[in-house]
C-alpha atoms as one frame of an Amber mdcrd trajectory, in Angstrom:
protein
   0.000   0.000   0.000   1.008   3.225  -0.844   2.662   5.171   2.130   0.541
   7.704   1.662  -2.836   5.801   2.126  -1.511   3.712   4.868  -0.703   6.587
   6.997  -3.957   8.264   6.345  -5.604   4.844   7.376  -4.009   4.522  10.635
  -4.324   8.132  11.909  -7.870   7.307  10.950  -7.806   4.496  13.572  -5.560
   6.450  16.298  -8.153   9.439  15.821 -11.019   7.451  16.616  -9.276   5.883
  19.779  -8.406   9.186  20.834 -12.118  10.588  20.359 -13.970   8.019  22.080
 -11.269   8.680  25.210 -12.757  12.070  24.987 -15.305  11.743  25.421 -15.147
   8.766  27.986 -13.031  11.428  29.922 -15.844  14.424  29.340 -18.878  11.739
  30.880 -16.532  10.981  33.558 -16.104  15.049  34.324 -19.536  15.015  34.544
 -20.391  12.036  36.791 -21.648   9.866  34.265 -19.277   6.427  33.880 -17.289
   6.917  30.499 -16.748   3.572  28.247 -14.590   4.295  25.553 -15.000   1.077
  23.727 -11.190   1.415  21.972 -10.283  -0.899  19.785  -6.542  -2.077  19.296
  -5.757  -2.310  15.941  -2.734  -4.042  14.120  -2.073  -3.250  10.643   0.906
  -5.327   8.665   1.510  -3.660   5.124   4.417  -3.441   2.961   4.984   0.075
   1.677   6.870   0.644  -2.359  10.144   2.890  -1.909   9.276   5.930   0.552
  11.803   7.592   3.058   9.936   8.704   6.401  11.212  11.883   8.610  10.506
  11.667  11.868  10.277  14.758  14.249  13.892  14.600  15.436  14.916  13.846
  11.903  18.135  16.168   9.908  17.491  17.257   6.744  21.217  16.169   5.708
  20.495  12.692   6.545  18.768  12.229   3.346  21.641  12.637   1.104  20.175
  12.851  -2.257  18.571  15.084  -4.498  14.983  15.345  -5.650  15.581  14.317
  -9.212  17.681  11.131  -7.345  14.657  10.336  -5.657  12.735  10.362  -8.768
  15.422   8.130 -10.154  14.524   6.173  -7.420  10.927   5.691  -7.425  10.914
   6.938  -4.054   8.909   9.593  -2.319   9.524  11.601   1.076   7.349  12.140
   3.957   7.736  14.214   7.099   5.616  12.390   9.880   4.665  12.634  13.639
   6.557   9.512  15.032   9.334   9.927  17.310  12.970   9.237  15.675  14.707
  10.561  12.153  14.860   9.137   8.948  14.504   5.581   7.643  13.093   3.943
   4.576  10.527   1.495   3.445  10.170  -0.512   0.768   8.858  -3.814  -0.790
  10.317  -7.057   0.917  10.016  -5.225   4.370   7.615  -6.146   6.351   5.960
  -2.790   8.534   3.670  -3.142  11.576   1.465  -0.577  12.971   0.257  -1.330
  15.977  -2.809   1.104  16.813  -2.852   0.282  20.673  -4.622   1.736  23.504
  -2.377   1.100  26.298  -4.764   1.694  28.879  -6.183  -1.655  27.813  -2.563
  -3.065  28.512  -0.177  -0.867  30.883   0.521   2.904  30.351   4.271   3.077
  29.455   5.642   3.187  26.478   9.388   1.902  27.323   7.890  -0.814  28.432
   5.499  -0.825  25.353   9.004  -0.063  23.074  11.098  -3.252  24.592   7.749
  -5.148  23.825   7.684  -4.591  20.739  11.499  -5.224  19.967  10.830  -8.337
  22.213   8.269 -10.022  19.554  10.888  -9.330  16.613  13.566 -10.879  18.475
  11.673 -13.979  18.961  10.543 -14.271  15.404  14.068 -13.811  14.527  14.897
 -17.004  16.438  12.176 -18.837  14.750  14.528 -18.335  11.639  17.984 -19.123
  13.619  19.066 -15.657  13.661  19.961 -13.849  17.148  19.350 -10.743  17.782
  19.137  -7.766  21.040  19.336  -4.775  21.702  22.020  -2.253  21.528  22.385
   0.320  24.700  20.916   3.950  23.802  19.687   2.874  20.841  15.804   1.884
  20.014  15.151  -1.438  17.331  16.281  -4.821  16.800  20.012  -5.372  16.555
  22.278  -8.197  15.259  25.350  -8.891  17.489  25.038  -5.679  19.639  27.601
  -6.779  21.722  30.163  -6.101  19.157  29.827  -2.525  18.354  32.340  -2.920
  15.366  29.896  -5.547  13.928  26.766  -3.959  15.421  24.038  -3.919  12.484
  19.933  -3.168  12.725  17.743  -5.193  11.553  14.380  -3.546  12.746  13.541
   0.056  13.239  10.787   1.486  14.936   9.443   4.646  15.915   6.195   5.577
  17.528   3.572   8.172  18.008   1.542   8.069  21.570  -1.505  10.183  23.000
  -3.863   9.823  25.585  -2.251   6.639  25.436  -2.845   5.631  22.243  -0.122
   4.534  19.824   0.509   4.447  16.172   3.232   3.998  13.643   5.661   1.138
  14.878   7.973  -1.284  13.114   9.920  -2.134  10.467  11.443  -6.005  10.190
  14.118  -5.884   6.982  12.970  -9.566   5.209  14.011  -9.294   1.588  14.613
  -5.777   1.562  16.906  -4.156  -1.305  19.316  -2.208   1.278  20.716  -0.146
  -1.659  18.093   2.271  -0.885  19.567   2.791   2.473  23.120   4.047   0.988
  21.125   7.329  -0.169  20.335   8.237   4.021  21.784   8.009   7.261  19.324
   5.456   9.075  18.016   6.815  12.058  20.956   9.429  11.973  23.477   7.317
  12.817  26.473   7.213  10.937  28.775   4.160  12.122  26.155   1.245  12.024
  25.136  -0.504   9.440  21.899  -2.302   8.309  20.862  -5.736   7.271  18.487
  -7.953   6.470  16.690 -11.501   7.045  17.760 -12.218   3.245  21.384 -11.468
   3.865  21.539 -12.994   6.953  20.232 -16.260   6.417  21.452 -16.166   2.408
  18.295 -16.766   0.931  15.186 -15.441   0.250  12.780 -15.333   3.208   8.723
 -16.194   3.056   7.553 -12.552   3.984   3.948 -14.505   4.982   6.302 -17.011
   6.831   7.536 -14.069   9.245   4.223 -12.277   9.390   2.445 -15.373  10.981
   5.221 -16.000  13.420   5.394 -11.745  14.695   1.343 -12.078  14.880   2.040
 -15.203  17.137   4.809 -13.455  19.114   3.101 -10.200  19.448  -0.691 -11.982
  20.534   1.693 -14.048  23.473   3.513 -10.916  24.725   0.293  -8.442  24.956
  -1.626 -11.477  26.067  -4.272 -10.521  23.031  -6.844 -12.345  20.571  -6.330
 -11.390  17.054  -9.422 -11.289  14.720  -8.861 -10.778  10.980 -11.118  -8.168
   9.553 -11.952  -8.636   6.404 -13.147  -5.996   3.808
């Protein structure tokens, strides 16, 4: 789905959270018991080549021109999640998760380390280990060797009232060319990889999406229904 759309989508869902907690909160105010009835979404898409900007993001870290980017088939968008630049693309697989964590627990390091948590353990389902890297937010291949120190996941979020959006980004088949024309996440001495080059082959995108939906329904303790259109 185009990045675009997707985005527009989800803030739809975050916006509707956020409106029935208004109004939960305004009945409450007034004596009345407020049910906001959220509901926690979780959207998996892949997006075709787009470079995101979040609010702490540099405008040097994208380090080509606009006719490159045309080139490039790639477009640039200047969003509300927390972080600085990364990309998307086809063969990566991106997870919004449109959470009320009221429903759950109301902090969002916790919510952040839960989150890396459920990649790390799909990761294993595929024989690759992974962590976390000190200071630094995502899913990390041997972060214990800073020399060798390479991410594998991003992820940025967006909370109000307790209610998230935006989220991950798990690098399956991903063409990691299109991360030469940035600096990921602003930093400059780490590198990126992927599933693909990891494991040398190419990686069932479905295959990981079933096993993230498993990891992330154990770790939030949650029943996933598929809505269908």
């Amino acid at each position: 789905m185009d990045y675009e759309l997707a985005w527009q989508y989800q803030a739809k869902l975050f916006q509707a959270n956020v409106d029935k907690k208004l109004v939960s909160r305004k009945l409450e105010v007034q004596g009345t018991p407020g049910l906001s009835n959220t509901i926690n979404h979780l959207l998996f898409v892949e997006h075709p080549h787009v470079y995101t900007m979040g609010k702490s993001a540099k405008e040097t870290n994208l380090l080509v021109s606009t006719e490159e980017l045309y080139r490039l088939h790639a477009s640039v968008h200047q969003i509300n999640r927390g972080g600085d630049i990364t990309y998307h693309g086809f063969g990566q697989l991106v997870v919004y998760p449109i959470f009320d964590l009221e429903n759950f627990y109301t902090d969002i390091h916790r919510f952040l380390r839960e989150l890396e948590q459920a990649v790390i353990l799909t990761l294993q389902e595929f024989g690759i280990t992974s962590g976390r890297l000190d200071g630094f937010t995502g899913v990390w291949l041997d972060p214990d060797k800073p020399e060798l120190a390479r991410k594998i996941c991003a992820m940025g979020i967006r909370c109000s009232r307790w209610v998230t959006m935006h989220g991950i980004a798990l690098n399956v088949n991903t063409d990691l060319s299109y991360f030469d024309h940035i600096v990921p996440c602003g930093i400059k001495d780490k590198a990126v990889s992927s599933m693909q080059v990891e494991l040398g082959r190419i990686v069932d995108i479905q295959e990981v999406k079933t096993h993230l939906k498993s990891k992330l329904s154990q770790i939030f303790n949650i029943n996933i229904v598929v809505l269908k259109n």
